[in-house]
N, C-alpha and C positions, 0 to 999 in steps of 0.2 A: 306697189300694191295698187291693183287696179279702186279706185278709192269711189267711184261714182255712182255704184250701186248701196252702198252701204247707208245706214240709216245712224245718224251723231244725233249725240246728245247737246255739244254747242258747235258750230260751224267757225274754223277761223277765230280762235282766241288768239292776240297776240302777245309775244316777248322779245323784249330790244338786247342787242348782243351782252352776254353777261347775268341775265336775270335769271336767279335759279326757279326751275317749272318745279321741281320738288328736292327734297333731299331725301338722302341715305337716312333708312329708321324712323321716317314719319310713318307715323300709322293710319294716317287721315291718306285714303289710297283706293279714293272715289272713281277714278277714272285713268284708261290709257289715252295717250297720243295717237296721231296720227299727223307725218307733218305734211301740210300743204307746199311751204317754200320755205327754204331757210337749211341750217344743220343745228341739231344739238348735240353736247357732248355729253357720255355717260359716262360720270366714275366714281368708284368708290374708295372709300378711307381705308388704306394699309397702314395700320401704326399711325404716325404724324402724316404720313404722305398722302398726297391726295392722287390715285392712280387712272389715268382717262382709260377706260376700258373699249370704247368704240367714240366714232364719230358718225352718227346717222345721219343721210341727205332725206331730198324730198323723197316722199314716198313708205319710208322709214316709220316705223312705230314705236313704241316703249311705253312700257309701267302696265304692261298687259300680266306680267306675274302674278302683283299681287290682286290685280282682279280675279285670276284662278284659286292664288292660295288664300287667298284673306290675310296673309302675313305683310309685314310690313315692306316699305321700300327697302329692295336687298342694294340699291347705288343711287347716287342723285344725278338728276338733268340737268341740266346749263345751255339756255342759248346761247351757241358758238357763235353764230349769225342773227342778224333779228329775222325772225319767224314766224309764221304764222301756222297755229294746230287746227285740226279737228280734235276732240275729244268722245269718247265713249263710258260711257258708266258702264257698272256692273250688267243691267239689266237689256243695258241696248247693246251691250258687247256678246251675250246671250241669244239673244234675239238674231243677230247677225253670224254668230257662228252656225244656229238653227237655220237660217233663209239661204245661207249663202256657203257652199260648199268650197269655193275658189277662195272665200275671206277663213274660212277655216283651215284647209291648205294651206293657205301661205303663212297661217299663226306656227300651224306646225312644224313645218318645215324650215320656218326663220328659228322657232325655240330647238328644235335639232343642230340647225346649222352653230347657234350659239354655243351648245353643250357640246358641239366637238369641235370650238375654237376654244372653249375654257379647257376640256381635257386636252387638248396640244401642247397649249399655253401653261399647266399644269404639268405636263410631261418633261417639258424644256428647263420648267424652272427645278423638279428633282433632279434631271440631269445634271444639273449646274450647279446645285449643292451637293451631290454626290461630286461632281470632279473638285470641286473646293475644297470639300472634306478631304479627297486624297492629297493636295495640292500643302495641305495646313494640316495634317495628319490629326484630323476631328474624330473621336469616335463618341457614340452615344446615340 
């Protein structure tokens, strides 16, 4: 994401490999990412397991959801790398979607690109309990 037009709320906040940026079901969901340098990892809680759902590089964004929905964190962040973000709050995440046609673009087209890696990802895994099911002769 072309990052140098856009206007942050802090510049370069850092976190040392390891350090959670936020978790799964915080409601406190003042602001998205934006990474300068670094990867963080995104995953959420299946059951006991803790599941990495991407690894985002530079350039990379997250926690833009629940600045749309107001809901809470749907996975938690982890710098995989030590890293350094920009950050955006609600109001300047707003502001830049209205100024800047190319930082709107690419919000939606990354939240696209993600909803038809979850439905794939979703697709494989009925798959695989449908052939299990045959496999262990499960009905229900």
């Amino acid at each position: 994401m072309g990052t140098e037009s856009l206007l942050y709320t802090k510049k370069k906040v850092s976190f040392k490999e390891g350090d959670i940026i936020f978790k799964e079901n915080d409601a406190e969901c003042n602001e998205m990412y934006i990474i300068d340098s670094g990867r963080v990892k995104i995953e959420k809680k299946v059951g006991d397991t803790e599941a990495t759902l991407t690894t985002l590089d530079e350039g990379g964004f997250f926690g833009e959801m629940s600045l749309i929905t107001g809901n809470k964190r749907s996975a938690s962040a982890i710098a995989f790398t030590d890293c350094k973000l920009h950050t955006m709050d609600k109001e300047t995440f707003e502001f830049n979607i209205l100024k800047d046609i190319n930082f709107m673009r690419q919000i939606l087209e990354t939240l696209a690109h993600r909803l038809e890696e979850t439905d794939t990802n979703l697709k494989r895994h009925i798959q695989r309990n449908a052939r299990l099911a045959k496999v262990f002769n499960v009905t229900g």
